[in-house]
MARZAVO-195610 format. One record per residue (C-alpha): residue number from 1; residue in three letters; y negated, x negated, z negated; chain. Coordinates in steps of 0.05 Angstrom, whole numbers. Example, Ala and Ser with C-alpha at 12.3 -4.5 7.8 and 13.67 -1.06 7.14 Angstrom:
2
[r 1 ALA [90 -246 -156] A];
[r 2 SER [21 -273 -143] A];
END
This chain:
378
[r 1 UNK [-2309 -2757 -1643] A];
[r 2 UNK [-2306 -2813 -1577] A];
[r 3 UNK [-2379 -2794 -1573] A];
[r 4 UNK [-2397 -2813 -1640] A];
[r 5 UNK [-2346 -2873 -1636] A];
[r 6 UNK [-2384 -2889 -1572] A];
[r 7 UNK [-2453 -2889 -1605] A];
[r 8 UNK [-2433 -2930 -1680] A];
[r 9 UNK [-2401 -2982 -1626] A];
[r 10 UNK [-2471 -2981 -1581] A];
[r 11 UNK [-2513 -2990 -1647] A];
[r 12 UNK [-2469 -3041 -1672] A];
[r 13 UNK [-2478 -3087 -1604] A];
[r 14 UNK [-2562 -3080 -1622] A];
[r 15 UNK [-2556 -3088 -1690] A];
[r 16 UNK [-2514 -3148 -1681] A];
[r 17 UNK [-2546 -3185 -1632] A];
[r 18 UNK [-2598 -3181 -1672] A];
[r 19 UNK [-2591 -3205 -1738] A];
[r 20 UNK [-2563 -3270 -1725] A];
[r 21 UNK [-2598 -3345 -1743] A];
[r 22 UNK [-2663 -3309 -1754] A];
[r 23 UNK [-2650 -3271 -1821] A];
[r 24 UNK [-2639 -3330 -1854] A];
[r 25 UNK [-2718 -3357 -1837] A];
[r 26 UNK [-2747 -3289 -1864] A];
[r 27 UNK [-2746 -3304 -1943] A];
[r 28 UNK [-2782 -3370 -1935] A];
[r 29 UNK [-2840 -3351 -1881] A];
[r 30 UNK [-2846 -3287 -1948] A];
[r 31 UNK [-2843 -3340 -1995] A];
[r 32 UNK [-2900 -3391 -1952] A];
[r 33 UNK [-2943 -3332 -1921] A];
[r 34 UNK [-2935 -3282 -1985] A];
[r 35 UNK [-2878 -3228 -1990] A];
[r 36 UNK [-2946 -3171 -1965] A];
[r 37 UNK [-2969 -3216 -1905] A];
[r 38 UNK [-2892 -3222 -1885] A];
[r 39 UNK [-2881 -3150 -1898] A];
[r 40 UNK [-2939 -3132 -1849] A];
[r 41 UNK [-2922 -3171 -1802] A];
[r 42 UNK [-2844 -3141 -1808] A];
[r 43 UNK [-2873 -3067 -1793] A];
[r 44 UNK [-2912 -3107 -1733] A];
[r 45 UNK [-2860 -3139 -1694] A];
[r 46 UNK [-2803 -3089 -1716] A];
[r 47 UNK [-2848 -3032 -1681] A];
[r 48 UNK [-2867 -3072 -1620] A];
[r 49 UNK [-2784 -3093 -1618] A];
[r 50 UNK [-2775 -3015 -1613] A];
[r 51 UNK [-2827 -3001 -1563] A];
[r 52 UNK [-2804 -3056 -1518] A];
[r 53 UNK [-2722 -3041 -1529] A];
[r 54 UNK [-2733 -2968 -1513] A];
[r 55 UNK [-2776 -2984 -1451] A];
[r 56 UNK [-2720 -3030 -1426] A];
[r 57 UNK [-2669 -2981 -1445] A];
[r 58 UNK [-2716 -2928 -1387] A];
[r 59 UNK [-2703 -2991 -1340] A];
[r 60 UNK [-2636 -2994 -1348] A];
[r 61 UNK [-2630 -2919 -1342] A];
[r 62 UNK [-2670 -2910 -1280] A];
[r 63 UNK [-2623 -2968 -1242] A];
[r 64 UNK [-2563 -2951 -1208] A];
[r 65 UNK [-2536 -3024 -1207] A];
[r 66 UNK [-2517 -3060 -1258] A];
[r 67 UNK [-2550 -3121 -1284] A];
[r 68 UNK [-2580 -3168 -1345] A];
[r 69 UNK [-2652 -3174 -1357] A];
[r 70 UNK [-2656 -3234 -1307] A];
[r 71 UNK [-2636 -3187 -1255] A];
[r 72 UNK [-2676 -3134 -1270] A];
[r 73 UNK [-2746 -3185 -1265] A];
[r 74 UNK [-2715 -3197 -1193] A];
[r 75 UNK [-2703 -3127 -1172] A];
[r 76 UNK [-2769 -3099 -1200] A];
[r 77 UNK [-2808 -3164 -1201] A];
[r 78 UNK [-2792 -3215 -1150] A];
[r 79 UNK [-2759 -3278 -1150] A];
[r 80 UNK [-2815 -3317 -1181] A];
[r 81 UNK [-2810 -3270 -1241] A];
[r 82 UNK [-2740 -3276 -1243] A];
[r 83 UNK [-2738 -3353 -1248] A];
[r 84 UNK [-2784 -3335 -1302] A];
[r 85 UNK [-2753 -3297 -1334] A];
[r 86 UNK [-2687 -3334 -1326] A];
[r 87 UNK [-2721 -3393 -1359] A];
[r 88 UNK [-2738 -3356 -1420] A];
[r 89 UNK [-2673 -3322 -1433] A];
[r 90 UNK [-2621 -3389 -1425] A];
[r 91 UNK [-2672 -3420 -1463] A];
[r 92 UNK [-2675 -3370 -1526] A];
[r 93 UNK [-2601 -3361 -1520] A];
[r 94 UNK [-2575 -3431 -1512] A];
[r 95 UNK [-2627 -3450 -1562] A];
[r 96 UNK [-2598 -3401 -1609] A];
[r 97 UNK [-2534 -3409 -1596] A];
[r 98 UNK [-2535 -3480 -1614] A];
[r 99 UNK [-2581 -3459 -1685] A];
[r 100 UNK [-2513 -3417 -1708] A];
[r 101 UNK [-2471 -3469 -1691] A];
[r 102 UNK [-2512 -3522 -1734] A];
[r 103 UNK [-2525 -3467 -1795] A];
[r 104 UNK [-2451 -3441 -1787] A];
[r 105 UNK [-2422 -3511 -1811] A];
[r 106 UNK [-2473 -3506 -1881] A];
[r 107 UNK [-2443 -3441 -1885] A];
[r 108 UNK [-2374 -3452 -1880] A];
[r 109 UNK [-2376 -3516 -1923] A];
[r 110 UNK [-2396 -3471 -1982] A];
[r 111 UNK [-2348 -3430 -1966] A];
[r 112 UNK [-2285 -3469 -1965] A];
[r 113 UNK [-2305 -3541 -1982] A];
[r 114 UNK [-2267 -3520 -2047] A];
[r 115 UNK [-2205 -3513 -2005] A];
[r 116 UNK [-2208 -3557 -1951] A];
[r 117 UNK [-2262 -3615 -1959] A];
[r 118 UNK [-2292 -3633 -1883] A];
[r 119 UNK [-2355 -3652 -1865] A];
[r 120 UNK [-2411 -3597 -1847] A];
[r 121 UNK [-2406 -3621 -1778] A];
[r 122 UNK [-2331 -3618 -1780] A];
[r 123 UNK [-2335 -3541 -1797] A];
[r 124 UNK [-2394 -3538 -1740] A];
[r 125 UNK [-2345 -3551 -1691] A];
[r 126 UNK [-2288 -3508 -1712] A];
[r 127 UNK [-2343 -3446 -1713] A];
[r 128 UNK [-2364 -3462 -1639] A];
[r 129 UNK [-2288 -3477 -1616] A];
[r 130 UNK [-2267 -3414 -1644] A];
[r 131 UNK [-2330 -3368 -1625] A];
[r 132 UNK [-2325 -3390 -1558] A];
[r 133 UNK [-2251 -3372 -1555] A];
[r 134 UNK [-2268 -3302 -1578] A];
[r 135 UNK [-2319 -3307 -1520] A];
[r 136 UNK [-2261 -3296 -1468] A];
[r 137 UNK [-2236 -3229 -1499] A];
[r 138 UNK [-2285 -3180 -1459] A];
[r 139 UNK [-2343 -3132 -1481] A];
[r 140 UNK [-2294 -3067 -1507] A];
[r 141 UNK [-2262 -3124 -1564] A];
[r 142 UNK [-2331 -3161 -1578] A];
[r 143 UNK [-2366 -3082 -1590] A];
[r 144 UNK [-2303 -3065 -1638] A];
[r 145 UNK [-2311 -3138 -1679] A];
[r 146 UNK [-2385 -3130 -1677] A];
[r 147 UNK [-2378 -3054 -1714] A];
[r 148 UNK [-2335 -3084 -1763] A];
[r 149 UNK [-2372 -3149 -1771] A];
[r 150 UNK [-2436 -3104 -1782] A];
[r 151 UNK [-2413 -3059 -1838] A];
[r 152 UNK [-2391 -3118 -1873] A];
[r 153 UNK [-2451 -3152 -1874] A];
[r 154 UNK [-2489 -3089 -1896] A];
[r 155 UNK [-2450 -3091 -1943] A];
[r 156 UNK [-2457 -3163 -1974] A];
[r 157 UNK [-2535 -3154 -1964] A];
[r 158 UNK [-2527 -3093 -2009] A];
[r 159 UNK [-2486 -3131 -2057] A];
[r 160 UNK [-2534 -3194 -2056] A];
[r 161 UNK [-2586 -3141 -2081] A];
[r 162 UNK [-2552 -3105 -2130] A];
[r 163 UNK [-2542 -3177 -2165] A];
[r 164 UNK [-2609 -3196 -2161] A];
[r 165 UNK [-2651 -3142 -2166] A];
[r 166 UNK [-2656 -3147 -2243] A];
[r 167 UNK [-2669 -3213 -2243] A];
[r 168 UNK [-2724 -3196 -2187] A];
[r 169 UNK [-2807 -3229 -2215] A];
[r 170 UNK [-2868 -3182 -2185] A];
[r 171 UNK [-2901 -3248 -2185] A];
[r 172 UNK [-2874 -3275 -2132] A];
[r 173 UNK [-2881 -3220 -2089] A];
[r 174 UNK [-2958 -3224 -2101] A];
[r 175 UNK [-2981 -3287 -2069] A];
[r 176 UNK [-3011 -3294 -2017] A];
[r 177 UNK [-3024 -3367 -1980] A];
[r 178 UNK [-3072 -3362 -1919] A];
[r 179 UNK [-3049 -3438 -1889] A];
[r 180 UNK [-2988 -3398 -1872] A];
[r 181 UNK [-3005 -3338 -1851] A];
[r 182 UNK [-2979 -3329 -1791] A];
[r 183 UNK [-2913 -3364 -1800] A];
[r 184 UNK [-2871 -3299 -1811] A];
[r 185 UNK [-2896 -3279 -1730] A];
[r 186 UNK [-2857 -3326 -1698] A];
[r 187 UNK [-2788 -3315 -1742] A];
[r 188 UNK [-2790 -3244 -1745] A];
[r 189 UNK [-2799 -3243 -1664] A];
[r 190 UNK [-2746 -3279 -1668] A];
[r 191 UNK [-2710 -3246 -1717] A];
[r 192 UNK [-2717 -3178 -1675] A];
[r 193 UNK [-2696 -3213 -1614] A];
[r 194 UNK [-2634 -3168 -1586] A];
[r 195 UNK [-2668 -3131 -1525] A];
[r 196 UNK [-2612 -3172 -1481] A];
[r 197 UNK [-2558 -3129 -1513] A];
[r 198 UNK [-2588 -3055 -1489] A];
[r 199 UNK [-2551 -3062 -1418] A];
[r 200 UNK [-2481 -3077 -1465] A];
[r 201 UNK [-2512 -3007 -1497] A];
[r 202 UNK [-2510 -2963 -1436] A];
[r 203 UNK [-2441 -2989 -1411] A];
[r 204 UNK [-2409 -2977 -1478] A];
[r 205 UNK [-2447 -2906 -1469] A];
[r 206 UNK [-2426 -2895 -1405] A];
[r 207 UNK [-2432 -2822 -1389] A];
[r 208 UNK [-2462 -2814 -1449] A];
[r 209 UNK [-2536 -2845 -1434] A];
[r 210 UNK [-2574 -2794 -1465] A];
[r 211 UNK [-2556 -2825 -1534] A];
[r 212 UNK [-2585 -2894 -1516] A];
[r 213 UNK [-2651 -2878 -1543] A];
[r 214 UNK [-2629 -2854 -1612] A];
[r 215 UNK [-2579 -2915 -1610] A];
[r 216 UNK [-2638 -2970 -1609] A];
[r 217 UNK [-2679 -2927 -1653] A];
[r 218 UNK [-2626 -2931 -1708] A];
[r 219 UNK [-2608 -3009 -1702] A];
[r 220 UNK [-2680 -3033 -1694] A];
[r 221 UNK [-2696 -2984 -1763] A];
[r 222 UNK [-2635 -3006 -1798] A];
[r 223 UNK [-2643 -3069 -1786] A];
[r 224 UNK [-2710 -3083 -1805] A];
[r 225 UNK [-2692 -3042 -1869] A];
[r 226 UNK [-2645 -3102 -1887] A];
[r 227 UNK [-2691 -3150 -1878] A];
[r 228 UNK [-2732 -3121 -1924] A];
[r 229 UNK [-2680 -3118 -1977] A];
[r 230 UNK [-2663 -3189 -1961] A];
[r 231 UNK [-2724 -3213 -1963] A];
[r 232 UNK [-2752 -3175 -2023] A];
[r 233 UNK [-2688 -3197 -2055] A];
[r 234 UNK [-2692 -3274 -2045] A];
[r 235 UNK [-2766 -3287 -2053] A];
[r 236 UNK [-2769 -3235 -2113] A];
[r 237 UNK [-2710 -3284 -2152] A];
[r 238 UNK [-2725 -3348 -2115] A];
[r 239 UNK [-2801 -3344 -2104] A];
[r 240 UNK [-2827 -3412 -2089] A];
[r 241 UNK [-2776 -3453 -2088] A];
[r 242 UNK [-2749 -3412 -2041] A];
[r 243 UNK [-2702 -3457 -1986] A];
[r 244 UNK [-2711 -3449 -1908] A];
[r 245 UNK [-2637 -3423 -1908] A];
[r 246 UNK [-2646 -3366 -1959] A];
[r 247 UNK [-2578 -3381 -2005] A];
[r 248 UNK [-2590 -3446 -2035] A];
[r 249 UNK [-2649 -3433 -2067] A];
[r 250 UNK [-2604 -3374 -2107] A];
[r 251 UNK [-2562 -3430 -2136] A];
[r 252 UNK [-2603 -3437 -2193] A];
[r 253 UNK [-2608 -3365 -2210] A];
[r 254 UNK [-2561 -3332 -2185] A];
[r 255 UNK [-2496 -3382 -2186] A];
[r 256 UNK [-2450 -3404 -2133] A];
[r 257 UNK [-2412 -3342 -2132] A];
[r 258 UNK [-2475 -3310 -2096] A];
[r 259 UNK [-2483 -3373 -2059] A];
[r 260 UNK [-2413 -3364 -2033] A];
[r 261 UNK [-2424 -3289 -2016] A];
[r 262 UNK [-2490 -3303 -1977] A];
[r 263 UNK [-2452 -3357 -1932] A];
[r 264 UNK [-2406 -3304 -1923] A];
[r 265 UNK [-2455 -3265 -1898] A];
[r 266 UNK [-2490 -3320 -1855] A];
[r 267 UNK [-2428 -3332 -1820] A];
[r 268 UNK [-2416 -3256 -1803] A];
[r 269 UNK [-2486 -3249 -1785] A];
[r 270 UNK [-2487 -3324 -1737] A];
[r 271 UNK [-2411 -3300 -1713] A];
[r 272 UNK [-2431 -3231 -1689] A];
[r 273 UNK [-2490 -3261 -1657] A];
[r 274 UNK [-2457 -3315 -1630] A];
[r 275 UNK [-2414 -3267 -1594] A];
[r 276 UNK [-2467 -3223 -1563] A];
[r 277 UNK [-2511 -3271 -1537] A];
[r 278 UNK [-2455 -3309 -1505] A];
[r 279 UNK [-2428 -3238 -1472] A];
[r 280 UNK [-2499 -3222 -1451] A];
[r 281 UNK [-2509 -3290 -1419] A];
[r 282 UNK [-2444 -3292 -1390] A];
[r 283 UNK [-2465 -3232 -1350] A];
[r 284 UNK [-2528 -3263 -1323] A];
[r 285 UNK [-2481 -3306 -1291] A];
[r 286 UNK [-2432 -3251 -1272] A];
[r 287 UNK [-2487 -3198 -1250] A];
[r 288 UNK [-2533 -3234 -1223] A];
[r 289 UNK [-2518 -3289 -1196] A];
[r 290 UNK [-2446 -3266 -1172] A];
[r 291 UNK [-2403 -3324 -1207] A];
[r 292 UNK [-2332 -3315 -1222] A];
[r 293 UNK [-2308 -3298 -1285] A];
[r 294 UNK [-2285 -3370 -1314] A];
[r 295 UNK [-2345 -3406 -1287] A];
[r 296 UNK [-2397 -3361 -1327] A];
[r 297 UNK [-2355 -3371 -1395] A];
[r 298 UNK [-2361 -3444 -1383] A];
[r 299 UNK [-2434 -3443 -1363] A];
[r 300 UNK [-2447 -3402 -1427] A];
[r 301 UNK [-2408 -3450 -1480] A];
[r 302 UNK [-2411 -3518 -1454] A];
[r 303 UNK [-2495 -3530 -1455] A];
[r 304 UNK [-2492 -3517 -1531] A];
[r 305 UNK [-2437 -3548 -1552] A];
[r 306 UNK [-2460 -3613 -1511] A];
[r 307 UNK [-2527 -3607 -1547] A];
[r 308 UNK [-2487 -3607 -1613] A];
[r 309 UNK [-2443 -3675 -1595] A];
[r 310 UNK [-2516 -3712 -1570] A];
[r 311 UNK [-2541 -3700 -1640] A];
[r 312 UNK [-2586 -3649 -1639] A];
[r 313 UNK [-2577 -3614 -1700] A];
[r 314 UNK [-2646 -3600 -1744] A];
[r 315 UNK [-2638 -3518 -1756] A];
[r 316 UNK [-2710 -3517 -1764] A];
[r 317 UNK [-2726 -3556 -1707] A];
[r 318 UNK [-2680 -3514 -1658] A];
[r 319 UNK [-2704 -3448 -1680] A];
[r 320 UNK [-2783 -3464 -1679] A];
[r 321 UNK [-2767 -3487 -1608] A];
[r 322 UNK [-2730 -3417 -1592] A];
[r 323 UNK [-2781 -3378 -1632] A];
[r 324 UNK [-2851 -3345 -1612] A];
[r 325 UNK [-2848 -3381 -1538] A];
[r 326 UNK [-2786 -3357 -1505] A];
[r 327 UNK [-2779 -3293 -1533] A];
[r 328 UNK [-2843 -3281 -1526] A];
[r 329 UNK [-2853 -3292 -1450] A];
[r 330 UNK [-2789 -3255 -1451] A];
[r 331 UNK [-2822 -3194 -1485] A];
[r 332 UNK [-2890 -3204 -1434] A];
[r 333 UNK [-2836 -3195 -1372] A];
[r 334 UNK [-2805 -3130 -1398] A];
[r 335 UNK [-2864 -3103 -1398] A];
[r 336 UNK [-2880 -3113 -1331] A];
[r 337 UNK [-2812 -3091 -1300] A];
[r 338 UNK [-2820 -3027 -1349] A];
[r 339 UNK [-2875 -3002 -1304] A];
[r 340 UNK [-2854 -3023 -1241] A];
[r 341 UNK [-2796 -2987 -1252] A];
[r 342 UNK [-2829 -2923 -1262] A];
[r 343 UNK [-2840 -2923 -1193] A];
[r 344 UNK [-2789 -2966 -1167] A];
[r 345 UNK [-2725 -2942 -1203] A];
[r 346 UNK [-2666 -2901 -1158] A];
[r 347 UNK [-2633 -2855 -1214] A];
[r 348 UNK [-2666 -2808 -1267] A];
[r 349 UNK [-2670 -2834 -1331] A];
[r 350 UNK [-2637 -2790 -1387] A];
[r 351 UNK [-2698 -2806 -1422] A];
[r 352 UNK [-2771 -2823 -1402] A];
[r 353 UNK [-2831 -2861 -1449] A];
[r 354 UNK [-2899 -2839 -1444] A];
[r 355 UNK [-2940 -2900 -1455] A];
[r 356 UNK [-3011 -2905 -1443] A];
[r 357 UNK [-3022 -2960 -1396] A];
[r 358 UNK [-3078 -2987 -1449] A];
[r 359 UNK [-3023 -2999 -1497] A];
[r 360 UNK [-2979 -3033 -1457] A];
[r 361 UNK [-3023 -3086 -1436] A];
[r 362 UNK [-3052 -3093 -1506] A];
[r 363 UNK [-2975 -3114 -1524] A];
[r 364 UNK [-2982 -3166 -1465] A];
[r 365 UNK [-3047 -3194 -1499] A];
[r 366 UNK [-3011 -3195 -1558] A];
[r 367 UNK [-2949 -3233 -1541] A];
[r 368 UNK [-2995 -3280 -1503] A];
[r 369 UNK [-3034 -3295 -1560] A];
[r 370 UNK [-2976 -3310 -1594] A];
[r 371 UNK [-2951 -3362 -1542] A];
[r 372 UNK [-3023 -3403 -1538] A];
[r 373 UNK [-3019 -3398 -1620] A];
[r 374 UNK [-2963 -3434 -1630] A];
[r 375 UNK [-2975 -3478 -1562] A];
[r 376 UNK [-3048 -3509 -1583] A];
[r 377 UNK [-3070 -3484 -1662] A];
[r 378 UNK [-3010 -3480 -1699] A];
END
């Protein structure tokens, strides 16, 4: 029983971490690209999000120490690596840490506005106040909220479809809009984004390693299950008018009821993200760079919540910004440490990945690609 315990708790960290601010973007790059390109490109970067995951999950296997991905690019890599890939991780995870806190505060005004009437900027601040209170409560409490959190929002997905499923039109699943094409890349890279959560995974799974595999194999799978149902869902009712946030452009067909339940489920998917991230960079500071324990809570809260006050709160904005560049470079540096750690690595791994070289450095093309496409065409 601990060991399955163990494993719903490890898969709950993944799937967590991953569907966060990102879901929310998948309906409209559908509904813009066409609900086929988007669906493509879902099987795409949900495979490659497997690939990579498992391959850091061999990393983290074959290392005694611990560490976060930053200092696992300096162990493997080098120090120029790991300022690399230091860069790309604070940036993705302040960047989307400061995308829940703007989204949360739409959320939570449809939510209880009814109740208590404050400003969308008023509930922003009492979502990153309390979040980052949770913050201090430790890894073994975040992994128990995040199972919970995660069944519940399973849950409302599955509830958002039963409601709308009847009222779903073919039509708008059948367009297809080439001037947008590749829109859905960049958001569903996103989207996937959780690899930082796989060394949470083996602690939670300590002594029990061998299940790490099977653990990232189920929460990259079920999650890019739900984002099919979510996004088959919204741009089957919704179509074109379709919003950026996913719920409002229900209101109209489905009611505020729905609209109610999918804020619900924004702020359980934002919160349990929230959390994550925040533990996973909060190690960084722990691990790697050997801070004490109040000093990497503060580092991890603070940037954020500053950029909030300043005034820089465009969702859109913030999550282009956080999209295809960071977690892309991020993706391009796993890579790398994945096969220097074949050779370089001081434990056997409970599992080991076969991957042809070829492969490995066609995903490298790929993610580079990516990066000069958004950086000078798009």
């Amino acid at each position: 029983m601990g060991e399955n315990k163990n494993f719903f708790y490890a898969t709950a960290v993944l799937v967590g971490t991953m569907v966060g601010v990102g879901v929310f973007g998948v309906p409209f790059s559908f509904a813009k690209a066409g609900f086929g390109v988007g669906f493509l490109f879902l099987l795409l970067t949900g495979f490659l999000t497997l690939v990579v995951d498992a391959m850091f999950g061999e990393v983290v296997l074959r290392t005694k120490e611990k560490h976060q991905t930053v200092g696992y690019a300096g162990l493997y890599l080098g120090p120029v690596w790991k300022g690399v890939m230091f860069f790309a991780m604070v940036l993705s995870i302040y960047a989307a840490m400061l995308a829940y806190i703007i989204i949360a505060g739409d959320f939570l005004s449809n939510i209880l506005s009814a109740f208590f009437y404050l400003s969308n900027t008023a509930y922003s601040y009492f979502f990153a106040l309390i979040l980052s209170v949770l913050l201090l409560f430790g890894l073994k409490r975040i992994s128990r909220v995040e199972l919970f959190l995660t069944v519940l929002f399973i849950a409302v997905v599955l509830i958002i479809f039963g409601f709308g499923v009847s009222r779903v039109n073919f039509d708008n699943l059948q367009n297809i809009n080439y001037e947008f094409w590749f829109l859905p890349y960049g958001i569903l890279l996103f989207a996937f984004a959780g690899m930082s959560a796989v060394p949470l995974q083996r602690e939670i799974l300590r002594g029990e390693e061998r299940q790490l595999k099977r653990s990232i194999v189920w929460a990259v799978s079920m999650v890019g299950a739900l984002y099919t149902i979510f996004a088959f869902t919204v741009v089957g009712v919704s179509g074109d008018i379709t919003s950026p946030d996913a719920v409002t452009g229900l209101f109209d067909f489905l009611g505020n009821k729905i609209v109610v339940l999918g804020s619900i489920f924004g702020v359980l998917a934002v919160g349990t993200s929230f959390l994550m991230l925040g533990e996973a960079l909060k190690e960084v500071f722990r691990w790697d760079f050997g801070l004490k324990k109040g000093l990497p809570w503060l580092l991890t809260v603070m940037p954020p919540f500053v950029l909030f006050m300043i005034g820089l709160r465009t969702f859109i904005d913030v999550i282009g910004f956080a999209g295809s560049l960071a977690i892309g470079l991020i993706l391009i540096v796993l890579i790398f440490i994945y096969i220097a750690a074949k050779s370089k690595g001081d434990r056997m791994p409970e599992y080991s990945l076969n991957i042809p070289k070829w492969f490995l450095y066609s995903m490298v093309a790929l993610f580079a690609a990516g990066i000069v496409y958004v950086l000078f065409v798009s």
